[in-house]
C-alpha positions as CSV (number, residue, x, y, z in Angstrom):
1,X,-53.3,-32.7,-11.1
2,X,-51.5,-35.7,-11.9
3,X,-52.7,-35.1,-15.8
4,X,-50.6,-31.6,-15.1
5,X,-47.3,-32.6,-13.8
6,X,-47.4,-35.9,-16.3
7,X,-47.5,-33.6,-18.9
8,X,-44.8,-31.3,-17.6
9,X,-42.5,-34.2,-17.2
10,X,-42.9,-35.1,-21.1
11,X,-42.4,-31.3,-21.7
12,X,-38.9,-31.9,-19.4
13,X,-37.7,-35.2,-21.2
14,X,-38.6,-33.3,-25.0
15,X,-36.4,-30.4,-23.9
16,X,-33.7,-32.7,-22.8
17,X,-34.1,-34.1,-26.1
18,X,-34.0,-30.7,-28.3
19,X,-31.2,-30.1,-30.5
20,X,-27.9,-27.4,-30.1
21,X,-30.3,-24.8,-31.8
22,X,-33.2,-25.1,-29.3
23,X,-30.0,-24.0,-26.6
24,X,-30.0,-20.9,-27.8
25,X,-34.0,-20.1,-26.8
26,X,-33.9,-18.5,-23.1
27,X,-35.8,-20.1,-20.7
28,X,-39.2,-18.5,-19.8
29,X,-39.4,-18.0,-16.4
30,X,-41.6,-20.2,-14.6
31,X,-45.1,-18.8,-13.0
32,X,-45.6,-19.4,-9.7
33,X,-49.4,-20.4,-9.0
34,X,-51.7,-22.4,-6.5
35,X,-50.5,-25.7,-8.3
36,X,-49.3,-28.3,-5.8
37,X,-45.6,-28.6,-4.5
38,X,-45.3,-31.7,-7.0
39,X,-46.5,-29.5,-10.3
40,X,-43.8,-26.7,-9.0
41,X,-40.8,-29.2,-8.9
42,X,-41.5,-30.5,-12.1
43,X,-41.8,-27.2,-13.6
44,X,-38.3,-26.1,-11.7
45,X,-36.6,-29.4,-12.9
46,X,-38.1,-29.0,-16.5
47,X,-36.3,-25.4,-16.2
48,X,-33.0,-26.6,-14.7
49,X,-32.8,-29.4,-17.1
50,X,-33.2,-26.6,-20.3
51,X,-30.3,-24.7,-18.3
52,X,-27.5,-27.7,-18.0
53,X,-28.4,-28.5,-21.4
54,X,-27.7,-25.0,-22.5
55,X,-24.4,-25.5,-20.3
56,X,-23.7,-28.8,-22.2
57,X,-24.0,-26.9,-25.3
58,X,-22.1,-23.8,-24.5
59,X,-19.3,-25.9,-23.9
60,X,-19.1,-27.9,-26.9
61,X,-20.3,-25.2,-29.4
62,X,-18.2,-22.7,-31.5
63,X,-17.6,-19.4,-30.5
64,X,-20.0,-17.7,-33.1
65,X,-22.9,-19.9,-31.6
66,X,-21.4,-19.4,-27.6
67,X,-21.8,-16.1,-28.3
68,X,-25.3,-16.7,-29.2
69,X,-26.5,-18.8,-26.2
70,X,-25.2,-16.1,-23.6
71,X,-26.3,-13.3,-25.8
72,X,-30.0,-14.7,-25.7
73,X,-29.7,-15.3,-22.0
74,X,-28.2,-12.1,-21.4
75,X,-31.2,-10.4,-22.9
76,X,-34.0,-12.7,-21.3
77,X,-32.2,-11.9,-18.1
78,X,-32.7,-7.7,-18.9
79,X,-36.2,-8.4,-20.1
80,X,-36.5,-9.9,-15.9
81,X,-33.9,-9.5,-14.2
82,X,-34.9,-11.8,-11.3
83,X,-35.9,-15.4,-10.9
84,X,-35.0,-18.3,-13.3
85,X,-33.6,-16.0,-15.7
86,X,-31.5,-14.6,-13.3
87,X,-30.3,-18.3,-12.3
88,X,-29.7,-18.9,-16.2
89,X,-27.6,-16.5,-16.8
90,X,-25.6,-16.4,-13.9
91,X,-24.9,-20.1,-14.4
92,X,-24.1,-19.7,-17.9
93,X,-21.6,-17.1,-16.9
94,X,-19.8,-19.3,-14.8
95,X,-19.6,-22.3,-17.3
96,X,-16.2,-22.8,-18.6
97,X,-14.9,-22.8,-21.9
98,X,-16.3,-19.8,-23.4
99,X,-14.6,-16.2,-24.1
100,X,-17.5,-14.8,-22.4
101,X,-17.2,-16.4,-19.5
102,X,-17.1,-13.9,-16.4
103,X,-17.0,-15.7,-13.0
104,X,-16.9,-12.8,-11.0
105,X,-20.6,-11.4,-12.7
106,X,-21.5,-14.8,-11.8
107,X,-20.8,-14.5,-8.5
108,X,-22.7,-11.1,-8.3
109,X,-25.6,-12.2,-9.5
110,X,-25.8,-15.9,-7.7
111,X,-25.3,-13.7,-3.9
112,X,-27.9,-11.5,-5.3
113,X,-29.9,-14.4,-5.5
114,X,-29.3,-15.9,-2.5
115,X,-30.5,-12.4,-0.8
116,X,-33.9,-13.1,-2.5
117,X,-34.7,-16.7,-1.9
118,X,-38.4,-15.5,-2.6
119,X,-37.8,-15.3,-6.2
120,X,-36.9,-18.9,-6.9
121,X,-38.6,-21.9,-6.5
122,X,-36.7,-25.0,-4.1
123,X,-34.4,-26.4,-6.7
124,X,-33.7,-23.2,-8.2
125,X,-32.0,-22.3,-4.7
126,X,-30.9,-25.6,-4.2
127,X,-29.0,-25.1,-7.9
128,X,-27.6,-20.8,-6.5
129,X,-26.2,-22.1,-3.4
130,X,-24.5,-25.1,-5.1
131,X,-23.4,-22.9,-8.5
132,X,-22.1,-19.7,-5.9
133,X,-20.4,-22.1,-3.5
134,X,-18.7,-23.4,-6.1
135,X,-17.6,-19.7,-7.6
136,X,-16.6,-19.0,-4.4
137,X,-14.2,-21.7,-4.0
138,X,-12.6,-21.1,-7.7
139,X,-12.2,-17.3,-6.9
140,X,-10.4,-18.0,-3.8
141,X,-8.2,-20.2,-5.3
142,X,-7.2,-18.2,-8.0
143,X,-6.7,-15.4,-5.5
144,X,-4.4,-17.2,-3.2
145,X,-2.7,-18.4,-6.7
146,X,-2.5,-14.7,-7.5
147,X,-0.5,-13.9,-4.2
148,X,1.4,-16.4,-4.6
149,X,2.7,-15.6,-8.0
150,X,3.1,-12.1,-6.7
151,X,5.1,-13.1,-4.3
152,X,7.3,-14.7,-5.8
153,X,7.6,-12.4,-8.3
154,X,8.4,-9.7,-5.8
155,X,11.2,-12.7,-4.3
156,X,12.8,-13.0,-7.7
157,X,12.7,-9.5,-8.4
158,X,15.0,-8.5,-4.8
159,X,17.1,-11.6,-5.6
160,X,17.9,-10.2,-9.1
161,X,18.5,-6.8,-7.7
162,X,21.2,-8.2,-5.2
163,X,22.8,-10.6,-7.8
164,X,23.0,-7.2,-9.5
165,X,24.3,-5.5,-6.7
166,X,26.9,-8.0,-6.1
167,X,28.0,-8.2,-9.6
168,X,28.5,-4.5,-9.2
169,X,30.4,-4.9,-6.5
170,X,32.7,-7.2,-8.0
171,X,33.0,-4.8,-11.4
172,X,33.7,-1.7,-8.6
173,X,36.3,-3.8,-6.5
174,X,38.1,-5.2,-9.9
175,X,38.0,-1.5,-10.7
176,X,39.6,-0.9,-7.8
177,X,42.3,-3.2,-8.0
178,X,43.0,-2.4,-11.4
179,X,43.7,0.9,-11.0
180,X,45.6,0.3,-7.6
181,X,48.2,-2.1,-9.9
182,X,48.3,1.1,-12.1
183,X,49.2,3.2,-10.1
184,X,51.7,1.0,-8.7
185,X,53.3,0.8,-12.0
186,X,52.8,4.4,-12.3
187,X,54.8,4.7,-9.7
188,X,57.5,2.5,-10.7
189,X,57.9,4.0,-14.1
190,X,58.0,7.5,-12.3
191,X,60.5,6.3,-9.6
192,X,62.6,4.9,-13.0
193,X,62.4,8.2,-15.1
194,X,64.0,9.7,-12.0
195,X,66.8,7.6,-11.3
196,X,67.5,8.1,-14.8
197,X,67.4,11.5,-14.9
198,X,69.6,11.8,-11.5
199,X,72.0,9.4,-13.2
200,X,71.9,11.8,-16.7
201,X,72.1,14.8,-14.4
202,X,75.5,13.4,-12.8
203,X,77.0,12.0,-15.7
204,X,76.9,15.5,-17.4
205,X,78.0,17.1,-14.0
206,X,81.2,15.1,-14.2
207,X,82.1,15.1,-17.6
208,X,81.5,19.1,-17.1
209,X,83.7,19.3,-14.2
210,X,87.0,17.7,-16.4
211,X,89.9,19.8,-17.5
C-alpha cells in the first residue's frame, strides 16, 4: 500500500512537471476502488494538480492552443459527463483570460456537482464548493454592476430628456416673445399707415373744398 500511493505521488510531481503540450491531454477520470483513503487522496491530488496546471497553461497560452485545452476537456467531459471530468471542465470554464471562457456554464455545471457529491472523491468537492463559491460571488457582482449601470443609464437618459425639454421651452417662449414684439411692430406700422392715410384723406378734402 505504501508502494501504491509512493508511486502515485511520483506520477503527481511528473505531471506537475509536464510541459504546455501535455495541458492539452484531458484528465482520465480517476477509478474509485477498495484502495485506502490515503491511495484515494493521492490519486484526487495527482488529478487536481493536472487541472491547475492546465489552468496555468490556459492562461498564459495563445488562443489557437486555449482553444485546444478547453476543446480536449470539452470532449473528455461528453465522453463522461460526470466526476473529475466534469470538475475539469467546469473549472476550466471559469478560468480567466480566455475567449471561451463562460462563467455562467461553469456555474451550471459546478451546482450540478455539488447535487452529486457521490461522484467526486474529498478534494474534488472540496475544489466545486470553493471554484462555485467563488463563481457565485463574481456573477453577483457583475450583476449588481449591471443594475447599476442601468440605472444610471436610465438617470442620464430622463435628465437629457428634461434638459431637452427645457431647452424647448426656452426655444417656444423666445418664439413667443418674438413674435409678441412683431406684432407690436405690426401694430405700430399699421397704426402709422393709418394716420397717414387720415392725414392724405384730409389734405385732399381741403384742397378739394377751395374755390
Amino acid at each position: 500500500m505504501r508502494h501504491s500511493a509512493l508511486s502515485l505521488a511520483a506520477l503527481g510531481l511528473a505531471l506537475c512537471s509536464c510541459t504546455g503540450i501535455d495541458a492539452l491531454r484531458p484528465t482520465p477520470t480517476p477509478q474509485h476502488s477498495d484502495n485506502s483513503t490515503e491511495d484515494r487522496d493521492t490519486v484526487a491530488a495527482v488529478v487536481m494538480a493536472n487541472t491547475f496546471q492546465s489552468m496555468q497553461h490556459l492562461v498564459q497560452a495563445a488562443p489557437a492552443e486555449q482553444a485546444e485545452i478547453v476543446a480536449a476537456a470539452r470532449e473528455s467531459y461528453e465522453r463522461s459527463p460526470q466526476g473529475g471530468a466534469k470538475l475539469r471542465y467546469a473549472l476550466l470554464l471559469a478560468t480567466p483570460g480566455h475567449p471561451a471562457r463562460d462563467p455562467l456554464m461553469a456555474q451550471k455545471l459546478l451546482r450540478e456537482l455539488t447535487a452529486q457529491p457521490e461522484a467526486l472523491l474529498p478534494l474534488e468537492r472540496a475544489v466545486t464548493l470553493i471554484a462555485l463559491a467563488q463563481i457565485n460571488a463574481e456573477l453577483a457582482l457583475k450583476a449588481d454592476i449591471d443594475r447599476l449601470q442601468k440605472s444610471e443609464e436610465q438617470h442620464t437618459d430622463h435628465d437629457r430628456g428634461a434638459a431637452m425639454q427645457r431647452r424647448l421651452q426656452v426655444e417656444l417662449d423666445e418664439n413667443a416673445r418674438l413674435r409678441k414684439q412683431l406684432e407690436d411692430a405690426q401694430a405700430k406700422l399699421d397704426a402709422i399707415a393709418n394716420i397717414e392715410r387720415n392725414l392724405t384723406q384730409r389734405k385732399s378734402g381741403n384742397e378739394g373744398g377751395q374755390p
